[in-house]
C-alpha positions in Angstrom: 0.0 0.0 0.0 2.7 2.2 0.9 4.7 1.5 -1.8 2.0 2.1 -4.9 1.3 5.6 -2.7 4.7 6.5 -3.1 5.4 5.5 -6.5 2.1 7.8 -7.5 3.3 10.1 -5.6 6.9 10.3 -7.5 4.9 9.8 -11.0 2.4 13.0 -9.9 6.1 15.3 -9.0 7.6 14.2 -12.4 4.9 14.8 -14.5 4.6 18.1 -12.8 8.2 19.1 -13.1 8.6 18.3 -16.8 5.2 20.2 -17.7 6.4 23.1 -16.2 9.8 22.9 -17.5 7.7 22.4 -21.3 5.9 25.6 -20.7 8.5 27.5 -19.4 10.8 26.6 -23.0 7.5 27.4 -24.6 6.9 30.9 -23.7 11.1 31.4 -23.5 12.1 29.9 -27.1 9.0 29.3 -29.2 6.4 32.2 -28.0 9.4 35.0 -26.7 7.3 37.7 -28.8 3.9 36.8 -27.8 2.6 37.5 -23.8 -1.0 37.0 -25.3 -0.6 32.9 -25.5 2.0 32.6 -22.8 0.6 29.7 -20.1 1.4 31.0 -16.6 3.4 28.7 -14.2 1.4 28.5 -11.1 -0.7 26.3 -8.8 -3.2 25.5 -11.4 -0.4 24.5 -14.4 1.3 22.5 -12.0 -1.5 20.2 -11.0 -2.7 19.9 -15.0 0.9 18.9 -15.6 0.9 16.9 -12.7 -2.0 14.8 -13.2 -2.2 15.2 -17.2 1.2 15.0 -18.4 2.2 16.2 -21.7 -1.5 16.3 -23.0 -2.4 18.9 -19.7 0.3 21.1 -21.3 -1.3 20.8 -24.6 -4.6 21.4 -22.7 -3.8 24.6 -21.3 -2.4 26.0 -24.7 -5.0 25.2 -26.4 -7.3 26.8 -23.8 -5.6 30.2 -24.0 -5.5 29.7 -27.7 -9.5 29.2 -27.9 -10.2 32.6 -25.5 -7.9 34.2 -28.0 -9.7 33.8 -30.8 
């Protein structure tokens, strides 16, 4: 029991960490020009990343891209 917490625990914290390193090389390298479609790093991107992964980061882009139309 303790073990399967732990190991969702470490999965949750990875996934989290790597989202937010994505969106941070997002806004830095691909969207520098651009604060209109820039995904904030807070509380709220961190648990999307966290319990989404890769598609949570793709989630919240395509979010701010949809109020931006």
């Amino acid at each position: 029991m303790e073990n399967k917490l732990a190991s969702t625990v470490v999965n949750f914290v990875i996934r989290a960490v790597l989202g937010m390193g994505l969106i941070y090389l997002i806004n830095q390298y691909l969207l520098h020009g651009s604060d209109t479609l820039s995904v904030g790093l807070n509380v709220v991107s961190f648990l999307t990343a966290g319990g989404l992964g890769i598609p949570g980061v793709c989630l919240l882009y395509g979010i701010l891209f949809y109020q931006n139309l």
